[in-house]
N, C-alpha and C positions, 0 to 999 in steps of 0.2 A: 458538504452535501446539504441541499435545501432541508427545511424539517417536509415531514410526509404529512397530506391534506388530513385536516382535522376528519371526527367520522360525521359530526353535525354537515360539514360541507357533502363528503359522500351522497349522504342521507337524504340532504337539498338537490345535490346534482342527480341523483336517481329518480327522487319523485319529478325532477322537471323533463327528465328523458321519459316517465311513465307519462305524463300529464300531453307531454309531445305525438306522443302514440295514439291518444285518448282522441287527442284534436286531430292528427289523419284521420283517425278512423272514420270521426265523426263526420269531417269532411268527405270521404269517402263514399260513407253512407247518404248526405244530401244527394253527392254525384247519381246515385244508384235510385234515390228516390226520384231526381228531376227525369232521369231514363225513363224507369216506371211508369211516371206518370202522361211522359209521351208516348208510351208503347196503350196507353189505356183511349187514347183520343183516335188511334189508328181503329178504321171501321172497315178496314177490307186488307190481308194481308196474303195475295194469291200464292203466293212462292212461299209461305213460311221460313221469312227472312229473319224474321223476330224471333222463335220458337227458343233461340238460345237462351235470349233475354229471363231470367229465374232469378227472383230475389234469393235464393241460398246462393244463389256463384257471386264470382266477382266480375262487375262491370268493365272491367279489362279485360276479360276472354267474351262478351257478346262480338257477337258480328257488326262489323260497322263502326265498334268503338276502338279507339287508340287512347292511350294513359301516358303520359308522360313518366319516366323510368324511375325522376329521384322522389316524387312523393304520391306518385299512383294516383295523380287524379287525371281523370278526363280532359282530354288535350283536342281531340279531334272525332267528329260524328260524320260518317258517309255514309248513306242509303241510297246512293245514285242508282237507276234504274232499278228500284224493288217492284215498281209497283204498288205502291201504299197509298191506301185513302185513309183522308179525316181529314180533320182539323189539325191545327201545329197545339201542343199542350203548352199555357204560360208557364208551365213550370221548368222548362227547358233554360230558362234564361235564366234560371239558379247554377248553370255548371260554367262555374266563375273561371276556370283555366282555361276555358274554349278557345281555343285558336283556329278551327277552321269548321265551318260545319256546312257540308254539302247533301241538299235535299234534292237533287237534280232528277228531270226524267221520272216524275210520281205523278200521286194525280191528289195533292193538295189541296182544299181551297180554301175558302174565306179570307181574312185578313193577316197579317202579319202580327204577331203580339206585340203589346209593347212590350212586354218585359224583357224584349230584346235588347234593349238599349241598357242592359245590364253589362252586357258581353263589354269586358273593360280589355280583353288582350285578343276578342276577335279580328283575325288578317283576314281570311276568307268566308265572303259568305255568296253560294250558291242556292239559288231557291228557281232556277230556269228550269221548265218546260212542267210546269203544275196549272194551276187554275186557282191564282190568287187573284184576287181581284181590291177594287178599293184607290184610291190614293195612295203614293208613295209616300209613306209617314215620314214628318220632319225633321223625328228624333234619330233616323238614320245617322244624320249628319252630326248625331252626339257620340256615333262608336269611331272614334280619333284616330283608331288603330288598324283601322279597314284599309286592306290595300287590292281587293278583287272583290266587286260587287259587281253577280250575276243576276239579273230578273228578265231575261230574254223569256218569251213564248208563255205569257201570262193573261192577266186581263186588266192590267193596274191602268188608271187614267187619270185623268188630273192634270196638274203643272209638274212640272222637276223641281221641287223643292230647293230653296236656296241653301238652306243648312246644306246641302250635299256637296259644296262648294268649299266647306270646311275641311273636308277630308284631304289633308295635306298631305297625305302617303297612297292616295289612291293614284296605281296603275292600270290597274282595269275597271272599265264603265261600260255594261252591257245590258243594254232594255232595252233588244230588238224586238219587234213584234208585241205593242202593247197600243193601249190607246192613250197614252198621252200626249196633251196637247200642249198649246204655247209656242211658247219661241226659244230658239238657243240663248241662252243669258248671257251677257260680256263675261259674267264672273268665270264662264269656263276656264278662262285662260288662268285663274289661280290654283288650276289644279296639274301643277308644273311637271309631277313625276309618270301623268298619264302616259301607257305605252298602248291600250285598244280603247279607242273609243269608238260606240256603237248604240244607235238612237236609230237604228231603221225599220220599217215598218209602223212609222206609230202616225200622228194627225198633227207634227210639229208645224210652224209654219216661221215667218219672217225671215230677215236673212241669216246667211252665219257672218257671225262676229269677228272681226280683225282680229280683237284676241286671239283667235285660234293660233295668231303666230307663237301665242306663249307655253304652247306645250312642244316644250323644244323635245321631248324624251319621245312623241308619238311615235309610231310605228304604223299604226291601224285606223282609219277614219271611214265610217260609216254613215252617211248619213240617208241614203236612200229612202224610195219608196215616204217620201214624206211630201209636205207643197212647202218647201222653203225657195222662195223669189229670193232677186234681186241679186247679183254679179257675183262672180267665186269670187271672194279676194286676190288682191294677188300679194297678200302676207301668206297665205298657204306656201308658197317658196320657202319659206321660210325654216321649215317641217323636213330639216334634212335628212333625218331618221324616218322618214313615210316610204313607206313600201307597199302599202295600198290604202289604196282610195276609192271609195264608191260615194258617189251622188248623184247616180240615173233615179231617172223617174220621181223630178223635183219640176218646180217651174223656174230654174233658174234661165239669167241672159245674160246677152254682154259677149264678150268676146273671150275664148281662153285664154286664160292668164299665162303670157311664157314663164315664166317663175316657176309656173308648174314642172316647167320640162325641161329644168337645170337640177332637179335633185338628184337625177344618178340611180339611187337606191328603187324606186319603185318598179315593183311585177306589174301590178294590175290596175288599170285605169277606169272607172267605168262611169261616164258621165252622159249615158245615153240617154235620150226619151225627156228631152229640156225644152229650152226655147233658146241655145247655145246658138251663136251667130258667129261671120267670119270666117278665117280659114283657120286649115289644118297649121303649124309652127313648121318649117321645113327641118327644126332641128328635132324635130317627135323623135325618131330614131339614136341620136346621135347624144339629145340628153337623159336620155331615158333606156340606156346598153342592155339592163333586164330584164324589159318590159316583155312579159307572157302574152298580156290579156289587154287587148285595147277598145272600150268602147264608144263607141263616138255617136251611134244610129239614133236617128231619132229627133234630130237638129235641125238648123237651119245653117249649117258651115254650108261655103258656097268658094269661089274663088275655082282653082284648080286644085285636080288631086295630086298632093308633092312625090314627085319621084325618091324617096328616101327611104323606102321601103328594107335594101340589101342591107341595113345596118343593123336590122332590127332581126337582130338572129335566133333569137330567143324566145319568138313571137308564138304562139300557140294559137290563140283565136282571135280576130283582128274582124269586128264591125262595127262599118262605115257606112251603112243602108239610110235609106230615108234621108237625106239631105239632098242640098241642091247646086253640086259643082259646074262649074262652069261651063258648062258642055267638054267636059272632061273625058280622057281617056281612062283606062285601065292601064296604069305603069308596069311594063315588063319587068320593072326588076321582084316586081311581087314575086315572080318566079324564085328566086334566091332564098325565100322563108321556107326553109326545108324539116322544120318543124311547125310547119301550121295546120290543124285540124281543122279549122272553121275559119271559112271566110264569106262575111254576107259585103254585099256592094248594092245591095239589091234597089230601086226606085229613086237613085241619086243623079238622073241627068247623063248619063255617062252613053257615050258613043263609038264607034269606031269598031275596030277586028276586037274579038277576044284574045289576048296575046296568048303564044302558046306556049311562053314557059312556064304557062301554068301547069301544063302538065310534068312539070318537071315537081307539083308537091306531091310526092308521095305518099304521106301521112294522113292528105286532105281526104275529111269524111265528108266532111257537109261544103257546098256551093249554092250561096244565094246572087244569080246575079239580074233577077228579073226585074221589068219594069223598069228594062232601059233604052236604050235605042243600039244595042249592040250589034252586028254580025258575025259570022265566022261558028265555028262548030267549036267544042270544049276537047281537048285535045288530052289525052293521059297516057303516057310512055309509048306516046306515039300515033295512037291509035282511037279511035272515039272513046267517049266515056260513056 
């Protein structure tokens, strides 16, 4: 048998187990005060979300907070739609375990602290639908461990930051509806593991970058509602994980890239309200088997409209309005979209009968086919409409 530990070692190993305690607690207690001192900066709390918040309890039982199980400190902060006005407290950036913290749907404003760039094990961070406002601070691109950064529906303006090009783990990019300007940078494309990206609504402008082929992991491309010119690429092919894409209401030209319409994978297209020229791809349907949502209006495609419609079975709303086909028909096999609610045709040159299998959609709520040179009456399960 071994000999049994001296009582000098006991003695040492008890006060290091007491001294271990000392330091949670201690730690614990920061956690409790960096709380505090946010709940002190809140100036309007309409639901009494906070009310739990009491320095005699433990910050593990407030509302909105989560602890992590083996040393009880603050892991995770959610106040998603309370309602909360102020300021953000710089004291927040003292709860060093942070891993996710969701401010969403309040009414925030001023700036962001900086003491945020404390946050050493932040993955999430949500601060969409408040009234921040400001520049995107640089030091963002100093939290390494960000993998969902939300600031949609704000008032942040400025450039996008290049430090934010460092974040090698970011999956999610979301600054819809802001005022920042500039241009998409090349360095997008070093951000390899992106799966949403979303830059719509803001005052971007120049073209998008060829890089874009190097976020092979996308899923989600947003770029809308901004004036970014000059031709889609056609490295967007590329993006064989894209399942939707929006870039209506840009001044892009040039002709559709077919690359586009070999991915397979995308529902929703929406490339409306351009200066997009050319014709439709006759494989639209054929490369593209899960396409919902197609938007095309708003252009200058011209040529005829492709009979390729019967493939496209999955189509839900399909507008082609506002361009200038060739003195084009209405393709009967439109009829065959037995899931389409919305179909605009509306002011694109189009002639002839109105085919009647169209009344064979069902489902259709809305019909735009005005400001054409059409005849014939709209026919539905037989009968007028």
């Amino acid at each position: 048998m071994g000999k049994p530990p001296s009582f000098a070692f006991l003695i040492f190993s008890f006060h290091c187990f007491i001294s271990s305690l000392a330091l949670i607690d201690t730690n614990v207690t920061a956690d409790k005060s960096a709380l505090l001192g946010f709940k002190y900066f809140i100036t309007s709390d309409p639901h009494d979300s906070l009310s739990t918040w009491f320095p005699s309890s433990s910050p593990c039982s407030w509302v909105g907070v989560t602890c992590n199980t083996h040393h009880g400190r603050v892991r995770s902060l959610n106040l998603d739609g309370m309602n909360l006005e102020g300021t953000i407290s710089p004291q927040l950036g003292n709860l060093s375990f942070l891993v996710e913290l969701d401010l969403s749907s309040n009414n925030f404003h001023d700036q962001i602290p900086t003491e945020f760039v404390r946050f050493r094990r932040l993955k999430l961070l949500n601060l969409s639908y408040n009234d921040f406002h400001g520049q995107v601070p640089a030091w963002i691109g100093d939290i390494s461990t960000l993998e969902h950064l939300n600031l949609q529906y704000n008032n942040f303006n400025g450039l996008i930051p290049l430090s934010l090009f460092n974040l090698s783990r970011l999956e999610t990019l979301d600054w819809n509806f802001n005022l920042i300007e500039g241009t998409i940078s090349v360095e997008v494309g070093r951000l390899e593991h992106l799966k949403i990206l979303q830059l719509a609504d803001n005052k971007l402008s120049g073209t998008i970058p060829q890089t874009i082929s190097n976020l092979s992991s996308l899923e989600l491309l947003s770029f809308s509602f901004n004036t970014l010119s000059g031709g889609i690429p056609n490295e967007i092919g590329d993006l064989t994980q894209l399942q939707m894409i929006y870039l209506g209401d840009n001044q892009l030209v040039g002709s559709l890239p077919i690359s586009l319409f070999n991915i397979s994978l995308p529902q929703q297209v929406d490339l409306a309200i351009n200066n997009l020229s050319g014709s439709l791809p006759t494989n639209v349907c054929f490369g593209l088997p899960k396409l919902e949502i197609f938007y095309v209006d708003g252009n200058n495609l011209s040529e005829k409209m492709p009979s390729v419609w019967h493939q496209c079975k999955e189509l839900v709303e399909l507008q082609l309005g506002d361009n200038m086909f060739k003195q084009g028909i209405i393709p009967s096999d439109i009829g065959n979209l037995t899931n389409l609610q919305f179909l605009c045709l509306d002011n694109s040159n189009l002639q002839g009968f109105i085919p009647k299998e169209i009344g064979n959609l069902a489902k259709l709520e809305i019909l735009d086919l005005g400001s054409n040179h059409l005849s014939g009456s709209i026919p539905f399960n037989g009968t007028l409409w």
